[in-house]
C-alpha positions, 0 to 999 in steps of 0.5 A, a space after each residue: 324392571 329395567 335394567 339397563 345401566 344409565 350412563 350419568 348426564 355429564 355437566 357441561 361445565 366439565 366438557 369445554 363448549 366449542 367457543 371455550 375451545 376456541 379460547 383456549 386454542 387462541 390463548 395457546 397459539 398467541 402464546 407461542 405466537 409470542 415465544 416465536 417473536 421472542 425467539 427471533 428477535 433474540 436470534 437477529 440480535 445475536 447475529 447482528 452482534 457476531 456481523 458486527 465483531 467479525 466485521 471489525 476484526 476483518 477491518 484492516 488498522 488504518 496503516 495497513 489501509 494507508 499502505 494498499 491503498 498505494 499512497 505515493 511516495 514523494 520524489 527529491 530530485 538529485 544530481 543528474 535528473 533531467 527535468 522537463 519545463 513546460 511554460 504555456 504561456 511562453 512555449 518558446 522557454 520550454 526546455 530540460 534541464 540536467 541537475 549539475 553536480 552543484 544540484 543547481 539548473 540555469 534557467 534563462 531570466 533568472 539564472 540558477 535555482 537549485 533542484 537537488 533535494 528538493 520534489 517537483 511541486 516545489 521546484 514548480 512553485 519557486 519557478 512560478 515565483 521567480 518568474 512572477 516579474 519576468 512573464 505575464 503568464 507565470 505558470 511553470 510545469 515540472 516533471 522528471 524527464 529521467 532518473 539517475 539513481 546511485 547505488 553503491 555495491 560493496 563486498 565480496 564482487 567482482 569490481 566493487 563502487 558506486 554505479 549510477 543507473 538510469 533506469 529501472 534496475 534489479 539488485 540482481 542486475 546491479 550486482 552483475 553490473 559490478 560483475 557479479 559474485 567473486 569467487 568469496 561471494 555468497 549470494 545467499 545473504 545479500 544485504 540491501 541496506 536502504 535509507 527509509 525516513 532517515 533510519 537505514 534499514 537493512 533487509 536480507 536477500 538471497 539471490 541464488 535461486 536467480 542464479 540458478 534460473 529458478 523464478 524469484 520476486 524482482 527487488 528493485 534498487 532506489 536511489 541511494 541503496 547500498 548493496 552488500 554481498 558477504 563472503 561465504 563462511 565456507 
C-alpha cells in the first residue's frame, strides 16, 4: 500500500493565469494612473487660485499706480518767471520775458498778454493764436527759463516775511534765509502749511536733527508755502 500523502490538484480557476494577472495589474495601475491625474489636476487648480490672490492682493490701487509712476504736476507761471519764446519760423522775435507784477508780458505785434496763472501750453496756444495774422509761420515755443518762488516764513524767527527765491530751496535754508530760529524758536514742530488742490494742508517737520549736523531728508519749498516755526512751550 502507498502511503504517500497526494496533495489535491488545485482548479485553475482559483489561481489567476498569468494574462489574468496581467489584467488585473493593468486595471490597478490605470486606476492609480487616474487618482494621479486627479490629484495633479487638483493640485495646478489650487495653485493657480492661490497665484491668482497673491497676485491681486499685491497689485497696488490704481492711485497709488498714478502716483509712482511720477505723473507730472502741471506748472501756472506767476509774477516774475522768465519765459523763453522761440519763434522758428522768425528766429529774430525769439526773446524772454519777465512776468510784471500786472502777471502780463509785452510781446511785439500784439502787445500784452497776460502769463500769470496760466501753464505753459496754454500760454503757447494764445500765442500761436495771436500771431495767427501777424506771421506765416505761427508756431510759438514757451518754456520757463527760471522760476520765482514766493515763501512767506512766520513765527518764532529771527526776521520773519515773505522771501522770493530763485531756485531749488530747502525749508531749512528757508528758515535760515529769514535768520533762522529766535531764541523762542522750536524747530522741532515746524509747520509747512501748503496749498494742494485748493485745501491748504499743513505737515509737520522737525528740523533739529539738521541742526545739529545729523543726515535728514530734504523738503523742498514750492510756490506759495507758508512756513511757521512755533515758540518752544519750554
Amino acid at each position: 500500500m502507498n502511503s504517500a500523502f497526494k496533495f489535491p490538484r488545485l482548479q485553475s480557476s482559483c489561481l489567476p493565469d498569468a494574462a489574468a494577472n496581467a489584467r488585473i495589474h493593468g486595471k490597478i495601475e490605470g486606476g492609480n494612473a487616474r487618482a494621479r491625474s486627479l490629484c495633479f489636476g487638483f493640485f495646478s487648480c489650487a495653485l493657480i487660485a492661490c497665484f491668482a490672490l497673491c497676485n491681486g492682493c499685491q497689485t497696488a490701487p490704481p492711485s497709488q499706480v498714478a502716483e509712482r509712476g511720477g505723473t507730472s504736476t502741471t506748472v501756472y507761471l506767476t509774477q516774475g518767471d522768465v519765459v523763453k519764446l522761440l519763434f522758428p519760423g522768425s528766429p529774430e522775435l525769439n526773446q524772454s520775458q519777465k512776468v510784471q507784477t500786472d502777471g502780463k508780458i509785452n510781446l511785439p505785434m500784439i502787445g500784452q498778454v497776460q502769463a500769470a496763472g496760466r501753464s505753459i501750453a496754454s500760454l503757447q496756444a494764445e500765442l500761436s493764436a495771436r500771431y495767427k495774422s501777424q506771421l506765416q509761420n505761427t508756431e510759438v515755443v514757451v518754456s520757463l527759463d527760471s522760476s520765482i518762488i514766493p515763501v512767506v516764513i512766520s513765527g518764532a524767527v529771527t526776521t520773519p516775511g515773505k522771501r522770493e527765491f530763485d531756485r531749488p530751496t530747502t525749508v531749512f535754508q528757508a528758515i535760515m534765509e529769514a535768520g533762522g530760529a529766535n531764541q523762542f524758536g522750536n524747530l522741532k514742530n515746524v509747520h509747512l502749511i501748503r496749498t494742494i488742490n485748493g485745501q491748504q494742508v499743513t505737515s509737520t517737520l522737525n528740523l533739529q536733527p539738521t541742526l545739529e549736523g545729523r543726515t535728514t531728508n530734504a523738503v523742498y519749498v514750492k510756490n506759495g508755502d507758508i512756513i511757521y516755526v512755533p515758540e518752544s512751550m519750554f
